[in-house]
N, C-alpha and C positions, 0 to 999 in steps of 0.2 A: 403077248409078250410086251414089256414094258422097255425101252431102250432109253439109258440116262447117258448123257455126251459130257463129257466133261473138254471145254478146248484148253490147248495153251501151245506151248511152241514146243516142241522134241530139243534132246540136248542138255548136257548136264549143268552146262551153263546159267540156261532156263530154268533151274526147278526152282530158286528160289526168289523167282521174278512175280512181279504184280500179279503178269499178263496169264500166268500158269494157275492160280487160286481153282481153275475149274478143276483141273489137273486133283491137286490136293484135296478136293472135295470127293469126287469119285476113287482115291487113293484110301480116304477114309471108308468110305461106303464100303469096296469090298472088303475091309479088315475088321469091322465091324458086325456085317454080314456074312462072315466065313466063306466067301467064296477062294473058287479054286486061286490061283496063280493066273498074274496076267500070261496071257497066249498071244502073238501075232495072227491076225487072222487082215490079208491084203495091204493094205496100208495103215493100217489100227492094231491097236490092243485094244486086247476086250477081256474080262472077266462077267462070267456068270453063274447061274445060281437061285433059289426060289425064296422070296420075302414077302412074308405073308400071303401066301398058297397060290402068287404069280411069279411067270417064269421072267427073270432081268436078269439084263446082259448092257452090264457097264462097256463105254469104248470112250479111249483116247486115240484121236487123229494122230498117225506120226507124221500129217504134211505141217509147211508152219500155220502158223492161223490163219494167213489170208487165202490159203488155199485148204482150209483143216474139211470144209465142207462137201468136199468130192468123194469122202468115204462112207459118207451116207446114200448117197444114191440108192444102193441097195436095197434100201428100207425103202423105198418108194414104191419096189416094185412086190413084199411079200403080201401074199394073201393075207387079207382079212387085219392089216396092220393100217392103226390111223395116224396119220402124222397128227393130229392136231388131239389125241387123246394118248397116245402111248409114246412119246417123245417129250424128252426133257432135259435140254442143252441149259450147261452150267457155264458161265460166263462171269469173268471180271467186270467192276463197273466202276469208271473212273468219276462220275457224276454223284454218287455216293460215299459217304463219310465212312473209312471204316469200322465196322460192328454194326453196319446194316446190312440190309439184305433186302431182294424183293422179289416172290411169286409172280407170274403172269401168264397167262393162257394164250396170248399173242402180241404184237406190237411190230414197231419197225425194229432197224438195226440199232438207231443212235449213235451210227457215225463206228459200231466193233465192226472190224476188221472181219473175225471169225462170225460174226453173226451176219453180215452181210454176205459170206462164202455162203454159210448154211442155206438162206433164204433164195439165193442163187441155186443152189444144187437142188433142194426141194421144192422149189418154183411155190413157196407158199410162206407167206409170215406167220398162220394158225400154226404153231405150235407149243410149249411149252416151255417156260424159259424161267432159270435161276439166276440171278442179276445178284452179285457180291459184291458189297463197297470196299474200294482200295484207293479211294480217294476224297479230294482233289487235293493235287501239289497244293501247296502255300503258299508258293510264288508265281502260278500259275497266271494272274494281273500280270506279271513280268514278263510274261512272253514264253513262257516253260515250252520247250516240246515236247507233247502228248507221248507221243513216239518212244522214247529216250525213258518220259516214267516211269510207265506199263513195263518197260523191259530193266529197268531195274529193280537192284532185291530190296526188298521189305527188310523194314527196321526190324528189333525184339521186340517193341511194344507192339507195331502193329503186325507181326506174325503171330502174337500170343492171341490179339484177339481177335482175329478170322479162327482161330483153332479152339479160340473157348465156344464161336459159334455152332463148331463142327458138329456137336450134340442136338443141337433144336434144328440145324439143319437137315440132321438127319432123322429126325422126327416128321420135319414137311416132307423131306420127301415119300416116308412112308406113307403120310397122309395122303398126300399124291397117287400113288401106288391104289392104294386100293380106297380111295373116294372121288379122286378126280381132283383137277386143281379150284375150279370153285369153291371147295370148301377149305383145301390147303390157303389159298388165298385169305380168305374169310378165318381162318384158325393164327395164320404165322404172316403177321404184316412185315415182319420186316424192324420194327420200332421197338426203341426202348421202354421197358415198364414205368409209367409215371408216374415220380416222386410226390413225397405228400403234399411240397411246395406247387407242383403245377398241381394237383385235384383242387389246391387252394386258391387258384390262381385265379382272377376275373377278368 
């Protein structure tokens, strides 16, 4: 079984905040993938469902992010489940311009809140991680706080284009799915297609 996490904060308040993008991405996945209706199962929602002939089961934490990572535990203890091959936590990323993106098969937190719960609760940085840009402020030189950002709502422009991502997004994670993130890495960097001016470029 493959489990994709999508974090962000519960509350209706939150849905159209930075810090929720995971949220929105695993929101897309099951509507795409025809899976059932979110279900509360402990302190998550989760929908599941079979993509591409393995069995996944979407969860949203209902804790807030800095504690979103106490719902995974679970997964720690089933049989024959890897954290660092069948886990794949989708996270906001304020270091990134929005309309990128980045695969990675491990790493630290970089200072997310929910990613440093995760890494806490599964006593492990191997595992899988979907990194979404939603940033950085503009006046962040100025002193901005991070904090304050993340939980504010996204413009039109930059909601339209996390959601024009939603498609190739959901393409790496299939690749994910059934080849592993090596080659999702290696297939979907993350980067924009370059112009004939940069192949021109010396």
């Amino acid at each position: 079984m493959k489990v994709i996490v999508g974090l962000g904060n519960p509350g209706r308040e939150y849905e159209k905040t930075r810090h929720n993008v995971g949220w929105w991405v695993v929101d897309h996945l099951a509507d795409v993938w025809r899976f059932d209706g979110w279900k509360k199962d402990g302190a998550a929602r989760v929908a599941a469902g079979i993509v591409r002939g393995t069995r996944v089961r979407l969860v949203k934490p209902q804790a807030f992010m800095n504690i979103s990572g106490e719902v995974l535990r679970p997964y720690t203890r089933r049989p024959f489940f890897s954290i660092a091959n069948d886990m794949l936590v989708v996270v906001d990323e304020v270091a990134f311009p929005v309309g990128r993106y980045r695969f990675r098969e491990k790493g630290s937190a970089g200072g997310h809140n929910g990613l440093k719960s995760v890494q806490q609760h599964l006593a492990t940085s191997e595992y899988g991680r979907l990194r979404i840009g939603v940033g950085p402020p503009e006046d962040r030189e100025r002193g901005v706080n991070l904090s304050d950002y993340v939980l504010s709502a996204m413009g039109k422009a930059d909601t339209a284009a996390v959601h024009d991502l939603l498609p190739e997004l959901t393409d790496g994670v299939e690749t994910w799915i059934k080849s592993g993130m090596k080659e999702t890495m290696n297939k979907y960097t993350g980067k924009p297609p370059q112009s004939d001016d940069d192949n021109n470029s010396e």
